[in-house]
C-alpha positions in Angstrom: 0.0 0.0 0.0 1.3 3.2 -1.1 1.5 6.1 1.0 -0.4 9.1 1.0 1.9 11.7 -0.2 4.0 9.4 -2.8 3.8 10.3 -6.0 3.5 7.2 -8.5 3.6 7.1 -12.1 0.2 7.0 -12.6 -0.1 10.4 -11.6 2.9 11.7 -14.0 0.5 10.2 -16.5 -2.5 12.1 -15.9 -0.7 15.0 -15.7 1.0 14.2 -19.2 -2.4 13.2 -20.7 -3.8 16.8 -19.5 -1.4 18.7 -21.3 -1.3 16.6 -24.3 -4.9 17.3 -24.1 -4.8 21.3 -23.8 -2.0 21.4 -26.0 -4.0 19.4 -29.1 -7.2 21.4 -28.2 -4.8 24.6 -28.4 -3.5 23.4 -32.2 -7.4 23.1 -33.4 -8.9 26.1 -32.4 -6.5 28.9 -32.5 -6.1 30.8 -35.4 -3.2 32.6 -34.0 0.4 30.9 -35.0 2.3 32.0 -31.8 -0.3 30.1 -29.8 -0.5 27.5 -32.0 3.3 26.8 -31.1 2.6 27.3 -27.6 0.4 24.6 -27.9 2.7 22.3 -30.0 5.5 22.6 -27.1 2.7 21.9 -24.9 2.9 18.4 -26.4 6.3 18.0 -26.5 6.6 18.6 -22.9 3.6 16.2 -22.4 5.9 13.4 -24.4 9.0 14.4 -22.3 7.1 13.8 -18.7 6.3 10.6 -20.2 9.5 9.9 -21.4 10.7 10.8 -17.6 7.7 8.9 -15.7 8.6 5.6 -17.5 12.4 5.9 -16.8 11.4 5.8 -13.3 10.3 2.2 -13.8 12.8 0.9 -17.1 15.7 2.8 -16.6 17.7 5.8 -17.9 16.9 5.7 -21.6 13.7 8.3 -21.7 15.7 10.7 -19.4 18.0 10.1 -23.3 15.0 10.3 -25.1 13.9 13.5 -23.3 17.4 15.7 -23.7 16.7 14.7 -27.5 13.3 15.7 -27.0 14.6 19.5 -25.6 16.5 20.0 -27.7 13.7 19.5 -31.3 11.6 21.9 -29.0 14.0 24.4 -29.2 15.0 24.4 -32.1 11.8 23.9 -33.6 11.1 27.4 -31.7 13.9 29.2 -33.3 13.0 28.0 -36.6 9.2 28.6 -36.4 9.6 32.0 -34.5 11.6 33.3 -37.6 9.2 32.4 -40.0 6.6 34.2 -38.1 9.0 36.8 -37.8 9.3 36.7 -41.7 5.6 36.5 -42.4 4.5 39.0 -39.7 7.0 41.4 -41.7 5.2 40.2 -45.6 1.3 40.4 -44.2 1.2 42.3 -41.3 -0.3 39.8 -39.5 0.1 36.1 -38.1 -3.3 34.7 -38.6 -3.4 31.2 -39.8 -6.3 31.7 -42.2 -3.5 34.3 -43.7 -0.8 32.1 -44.9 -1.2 31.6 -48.3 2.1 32.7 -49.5 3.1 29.6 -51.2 0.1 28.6 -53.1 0.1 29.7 -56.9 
């Protein structure tokens, strides 16, 4: 019987699966880019505390996994703030409906 303060990994879970959640529900409603990001990190970090609750129980590989994990996240960031950046500067304005610069 566990105590009543431990924290197991059932509870990382939940947790994970609540911001997976937000962060899916924040990709298919917002129109706005910037929050649409927000949200997609949102996901990443809900993949990392997986990653971490399971290398509680199997080891040190998804503490691996989750540096690897950081480190797309950020760069993804870097990469998809300047092309907001570059469109914000084109169309004076980062609203999804809006990007249409590469169709003919």
């Amino acid at each position: 019987m566990e105590a009543l303060g431990q924290i197991s990994t059932l509870h990382y879970l939940v947790l994970a699966a609540a911001l997976f959640v937000l962060g899916v529900i924040g990709v298919l409603t917002r129109r706005n880019v910037v929050i649409i990001l927000m949200s997609i990190e949102l996901i990443l970090n809900a993949v990392n505390l997986n990653l971490l609750a399971f290398s509680r129980l199997y080891g040190l590989h998804g503490q691996v996994f989750s540096i690897f994990v950081i480190t797309d996240a950020a760069a993804e960031a870097a990469v998809g703030l300047g092309i907001i950046i570059a469109f914000f500067r084109n169309k004076e304005t980062v609203n999804v409906d809006e990007v249409d610069l590469m169709k003919w």
